[in-house]
C-alpha positions as CSV (number, residue, x, y, z in Angstrom):
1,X,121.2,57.6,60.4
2,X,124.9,56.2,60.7
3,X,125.9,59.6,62.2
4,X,123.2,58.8,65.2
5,X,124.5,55.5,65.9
6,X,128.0,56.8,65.7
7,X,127.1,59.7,68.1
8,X,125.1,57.4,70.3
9,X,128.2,56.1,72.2
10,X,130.2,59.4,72.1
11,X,127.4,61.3,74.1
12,X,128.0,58.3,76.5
13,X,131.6,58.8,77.0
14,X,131.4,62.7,77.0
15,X,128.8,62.1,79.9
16,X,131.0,60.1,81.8
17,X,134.7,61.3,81.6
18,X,134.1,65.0,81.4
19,X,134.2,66.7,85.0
20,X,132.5,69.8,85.7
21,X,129.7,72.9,85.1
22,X,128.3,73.2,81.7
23,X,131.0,75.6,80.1
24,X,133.3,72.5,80.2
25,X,131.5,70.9,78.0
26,X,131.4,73.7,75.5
27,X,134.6,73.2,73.7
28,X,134.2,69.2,73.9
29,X,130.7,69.2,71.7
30,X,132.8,71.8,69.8
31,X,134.8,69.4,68.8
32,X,132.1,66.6,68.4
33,X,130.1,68.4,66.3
34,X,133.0,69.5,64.2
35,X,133.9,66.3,63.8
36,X,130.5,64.7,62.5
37,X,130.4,67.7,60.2
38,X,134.0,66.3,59.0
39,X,133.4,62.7,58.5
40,X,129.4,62.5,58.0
41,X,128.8,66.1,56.2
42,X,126.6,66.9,59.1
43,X,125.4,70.3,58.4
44,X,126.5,72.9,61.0
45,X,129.5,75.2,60.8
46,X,131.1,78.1,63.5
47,X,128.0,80.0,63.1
48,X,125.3,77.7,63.9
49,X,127.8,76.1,66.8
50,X,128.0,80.3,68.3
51,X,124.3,80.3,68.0
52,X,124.1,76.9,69.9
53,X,126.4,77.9,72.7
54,X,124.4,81.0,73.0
55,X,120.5,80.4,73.2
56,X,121.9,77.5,75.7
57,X,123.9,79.9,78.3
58,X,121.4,82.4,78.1
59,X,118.1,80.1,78.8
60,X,117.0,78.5,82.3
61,X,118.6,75.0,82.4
62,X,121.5,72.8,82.0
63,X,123.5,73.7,79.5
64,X,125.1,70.3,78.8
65,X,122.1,68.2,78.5
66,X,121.0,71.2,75.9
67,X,123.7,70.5,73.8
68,X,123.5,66.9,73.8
69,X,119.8,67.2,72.8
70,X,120.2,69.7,70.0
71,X,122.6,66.5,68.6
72,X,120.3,64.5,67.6
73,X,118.7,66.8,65.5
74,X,122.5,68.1,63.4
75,X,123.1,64.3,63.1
76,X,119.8,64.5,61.1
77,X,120.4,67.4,58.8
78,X,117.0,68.9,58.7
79,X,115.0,65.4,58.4
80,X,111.8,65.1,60.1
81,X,113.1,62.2,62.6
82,X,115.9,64.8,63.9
83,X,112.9,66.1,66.4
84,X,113.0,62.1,67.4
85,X,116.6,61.9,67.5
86,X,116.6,65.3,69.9
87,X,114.7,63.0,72.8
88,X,117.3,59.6,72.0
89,X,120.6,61.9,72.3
90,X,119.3,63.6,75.5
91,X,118.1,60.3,77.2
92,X,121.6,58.7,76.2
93,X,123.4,61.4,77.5
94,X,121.5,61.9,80.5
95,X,121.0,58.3,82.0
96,X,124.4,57.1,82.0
97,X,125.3,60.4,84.9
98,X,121.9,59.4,86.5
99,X,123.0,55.9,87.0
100,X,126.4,56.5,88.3
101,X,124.4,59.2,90.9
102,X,122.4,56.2,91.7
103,X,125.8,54.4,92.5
104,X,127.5,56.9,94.3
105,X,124.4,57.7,96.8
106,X,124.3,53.9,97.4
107,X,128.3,53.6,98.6
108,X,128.7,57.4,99.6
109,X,129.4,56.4,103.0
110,X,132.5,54.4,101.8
111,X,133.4,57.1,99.2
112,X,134.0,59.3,102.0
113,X,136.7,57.2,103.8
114,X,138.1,56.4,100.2
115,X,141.8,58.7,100.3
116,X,142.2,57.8,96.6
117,X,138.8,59.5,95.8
118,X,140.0,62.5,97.6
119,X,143.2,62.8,96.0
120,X,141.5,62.3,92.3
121,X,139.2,64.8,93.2
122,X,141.8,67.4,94.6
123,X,143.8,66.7,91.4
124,X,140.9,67.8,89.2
125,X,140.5,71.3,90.6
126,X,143.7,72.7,89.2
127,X,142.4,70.4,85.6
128,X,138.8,72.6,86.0
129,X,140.6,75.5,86.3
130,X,143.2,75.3,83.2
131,X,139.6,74.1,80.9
132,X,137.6,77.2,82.2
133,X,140.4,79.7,81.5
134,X,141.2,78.5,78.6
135,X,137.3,78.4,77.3
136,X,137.5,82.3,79.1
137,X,140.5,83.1,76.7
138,X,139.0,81.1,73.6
139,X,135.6,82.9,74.4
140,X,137.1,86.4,74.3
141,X,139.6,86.1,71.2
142,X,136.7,85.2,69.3
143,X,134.0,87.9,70.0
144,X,137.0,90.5,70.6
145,X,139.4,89.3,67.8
146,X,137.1,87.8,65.2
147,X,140.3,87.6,62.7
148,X,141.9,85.2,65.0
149,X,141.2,81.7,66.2
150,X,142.2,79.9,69.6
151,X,142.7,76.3,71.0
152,X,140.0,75.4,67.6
153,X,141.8,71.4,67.2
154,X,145.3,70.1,67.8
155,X,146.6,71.6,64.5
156,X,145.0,74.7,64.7
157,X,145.9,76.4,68.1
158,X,146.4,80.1,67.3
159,X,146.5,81.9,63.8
160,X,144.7,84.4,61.7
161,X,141.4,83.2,59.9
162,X,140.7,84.2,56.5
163,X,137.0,86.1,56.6
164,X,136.6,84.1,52.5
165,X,137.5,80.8,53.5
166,X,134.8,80.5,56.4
167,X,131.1,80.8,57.2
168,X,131.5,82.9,60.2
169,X,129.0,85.6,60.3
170,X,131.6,87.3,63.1
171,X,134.5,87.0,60.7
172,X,132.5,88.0,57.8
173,X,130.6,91.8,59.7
174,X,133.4,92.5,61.8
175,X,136.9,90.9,60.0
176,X,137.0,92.5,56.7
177,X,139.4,95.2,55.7
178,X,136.2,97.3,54.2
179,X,135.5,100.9,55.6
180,X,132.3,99.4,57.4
181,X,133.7,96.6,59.1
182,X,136.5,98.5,60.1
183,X,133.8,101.0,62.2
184,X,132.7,98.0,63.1
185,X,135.5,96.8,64.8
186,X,136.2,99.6,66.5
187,X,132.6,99.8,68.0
188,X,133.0,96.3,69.1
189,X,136.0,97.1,71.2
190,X,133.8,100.1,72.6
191,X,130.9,97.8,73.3
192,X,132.9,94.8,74.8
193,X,133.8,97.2,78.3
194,X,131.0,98.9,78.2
195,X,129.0,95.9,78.5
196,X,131.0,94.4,81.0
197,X,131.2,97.4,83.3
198,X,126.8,97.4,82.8
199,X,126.5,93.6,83.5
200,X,129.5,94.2,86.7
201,X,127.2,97.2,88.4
202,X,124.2,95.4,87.9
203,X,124.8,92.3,89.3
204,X,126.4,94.3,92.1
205,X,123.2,95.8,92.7
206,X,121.3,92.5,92.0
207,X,119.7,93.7,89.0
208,X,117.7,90.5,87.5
209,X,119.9,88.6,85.2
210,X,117.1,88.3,82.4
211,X,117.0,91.9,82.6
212,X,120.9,92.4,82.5
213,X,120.4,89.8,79.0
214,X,117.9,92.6,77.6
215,X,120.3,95.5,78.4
216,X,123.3,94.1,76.8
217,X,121.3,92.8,73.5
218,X,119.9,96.4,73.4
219,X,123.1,98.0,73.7
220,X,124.8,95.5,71.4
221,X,121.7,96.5,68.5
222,X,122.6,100.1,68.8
223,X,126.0,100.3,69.1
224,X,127.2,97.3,67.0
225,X,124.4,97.4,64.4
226,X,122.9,101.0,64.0
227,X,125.9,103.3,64.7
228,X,128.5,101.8,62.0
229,X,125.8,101.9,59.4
230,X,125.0,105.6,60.5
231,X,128.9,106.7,60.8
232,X,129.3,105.0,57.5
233,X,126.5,106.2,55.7
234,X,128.0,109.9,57.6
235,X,130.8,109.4,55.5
């Protein structure tokens, strides 16, 4: 219960001070939720956060407010008022940006004229751009490198993770120096193109994005989960 009322006001200043589309604030609950897991023993670890950040980008909604509601129910390690925490975190994150939308309608007019404004605003594009690349980069070193971390915490900005000190399921099919995670890897740097040269030509042909989902998942259970085990097996 502590670990609620502690989060309580955190969601409130992650709703208000960060700046930008839902992928922002994927590396800021990162940190959150590591850092509840650190100081309250909250039960979640890289896995569950991968999971997290997953269903959420890949279901109809916003991704933010998704994030803030699955909170309330880590904060509560499994208990059965987690699914009543779930509704508190996502109100508490979501009224304090519905209030300041309420504001800004009200004086929009005046905001317009307002040359600081504009200046804070052009000053945050460049700001939007350095977070998204560097979520791009931290994104891609850990599906393509699982051995390696990126921009993880202030201390721990780029090194090589050790697949028996971590709960990673990525670390642990792909990063060990066995014969079948070494096939592994090499599938996954097969599969990583391939899927992004599928997902570019059919989105240039407007193929439905659900669709494009089911594609990648089914090409990701062949070539990442049943060809290793069959090369392997092979030899």
């Amino acid at each position: 219960m502590i670990s609620l009322l502690v989060a309580l006001p955190f969601l409130v200043l992650i709703s208000l001070i960060v700046f930008g589309g839902g992928q922002v604030f994927m590396p800021i609950f990162n940190w959150f939720w590591n850092l509840l897991a650190n100081i309250f023993g909250t039960n979640i670890d890289e896995q569950k956060i991968n999971q997290i950040f997953t269903v959420a980008n890949s279901t109809p909604g916003v991704v933010s407010t998704k994030f803030a509601f699955y909170t309330g129910f880590l904060v509560a390690n499994g208990s059965w008022w987690g699914y009543l925490a779930m509704f508190l975190t996502y109100l508490v994150f979501c009224l304090p940006a519905i209030f300041c939308i309420f504001f800004a309608m009200k004086y929009m007019n005046k905001f317009k004229e307002n040359h600081f404004l504009k200046n804070l605003i052009s000053i945050f594009k460049p700001l939007l751009a350095g977070i998204m690349l560097a979520l791009a980069i931290q994104l891609l070193i850990s599906i393509a490198l699982p051995n390696y971390y990126f921009n993880k915490s202030v201390n721990l900005y780029f090194g090589k993770m050790n697949p028996s000190s971590t709960s990673s399921l990525t670390l642990q099919v792909f990063g060990g120096n066995d014969k079948l995670s070494q096939i592994r890897r090499i599938c996954l740097y097969i599969y990583l193109p391939l899927a992004a040269f599928i997902a570019l030509i059919a989105l240039k042909f407007k193929v439905n994005l659900f669709l494009i989902i089911i594609i990648n998942v089914l090409l990701a259970i062949n070539l990442l989960g049943l060809l290793p085990e069959v090369i392997h097996l092979w030899n």
